[in-house]
N, C-alpha and C positions, 0 to 999 in steps of 0.2 A: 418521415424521418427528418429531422430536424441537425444543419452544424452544432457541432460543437466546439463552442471557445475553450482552450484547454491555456491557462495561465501558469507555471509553474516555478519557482525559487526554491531553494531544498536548501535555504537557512531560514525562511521563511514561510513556508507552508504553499498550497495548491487550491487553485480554484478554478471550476470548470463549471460551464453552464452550456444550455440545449434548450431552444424553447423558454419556458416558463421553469423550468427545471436548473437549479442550483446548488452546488457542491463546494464547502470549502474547512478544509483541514490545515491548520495552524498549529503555532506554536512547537516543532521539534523538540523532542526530549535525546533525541541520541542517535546515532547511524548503526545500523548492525549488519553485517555480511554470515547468511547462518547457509550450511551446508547440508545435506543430507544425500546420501554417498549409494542407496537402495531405494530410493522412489521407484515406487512399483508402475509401469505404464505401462498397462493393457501386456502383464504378464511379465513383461522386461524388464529390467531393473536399470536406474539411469540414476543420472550426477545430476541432483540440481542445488545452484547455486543463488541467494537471493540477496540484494539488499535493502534493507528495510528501515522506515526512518518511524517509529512512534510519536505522536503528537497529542498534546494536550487539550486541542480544542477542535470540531467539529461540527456541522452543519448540514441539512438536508432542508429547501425548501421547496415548495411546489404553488405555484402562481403567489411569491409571498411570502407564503404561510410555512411555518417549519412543520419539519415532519414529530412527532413525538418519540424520546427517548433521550437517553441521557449518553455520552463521551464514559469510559470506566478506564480510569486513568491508576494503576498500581506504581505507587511511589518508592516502593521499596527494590525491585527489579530494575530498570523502570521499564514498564511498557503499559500499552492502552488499546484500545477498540481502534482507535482511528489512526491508521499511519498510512503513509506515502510509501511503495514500493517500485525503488526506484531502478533496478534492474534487477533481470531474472536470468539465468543462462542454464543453458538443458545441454548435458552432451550424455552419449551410451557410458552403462557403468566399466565396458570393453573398451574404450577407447583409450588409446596409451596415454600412460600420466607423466608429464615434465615436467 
């Protein structure tokens, strides 16, 4: 098991490295906070809440060398393959709402 350096800016993108093994996703297109009110967990139904940032650019390499595949970047919504999710919060779908 290898540390890991975890670098991260959320107007500028995130970069994380382990070993020989490196990570980094740039370029933000947008922030979004998406909700879904019945996530099913293991029969229970729960509130989860996420925020999420889509970015334009992307990376995977391994001693180097990148990994093959390409970032799928949709201009018109906008979202993409690679984004930074920058907080998540789970509560019961019973739990009282304020």
């Amino acid at each position: 098991m290898a540390p890991v350096r975890f670098e991260l800016d959320l107007e500028t993108g995130l970069h994380a490295t382990a070993d020989d093994v490196a990570v980094k996703i740039s370029e933000p297109i947008a922030r979004y906070l998406t909700r879904k009110d019945d996530y099913d967990l293991g029969g229970a139904p729960n509130i989860l809440s996420t925020v999420w940032i889509p970015c334009r650019q992307g990376s995977i390499t391994v001693g180097g060398n990148p990994l093959s595949g390409a970032i799928r970047v949709d201009p018109v919504r906008p979202m993409s393959t690679a984004f930074i999710a920058e907080a998540e919060v789970w509560c019961t779908a019973d739990h009282p709402k304020k």
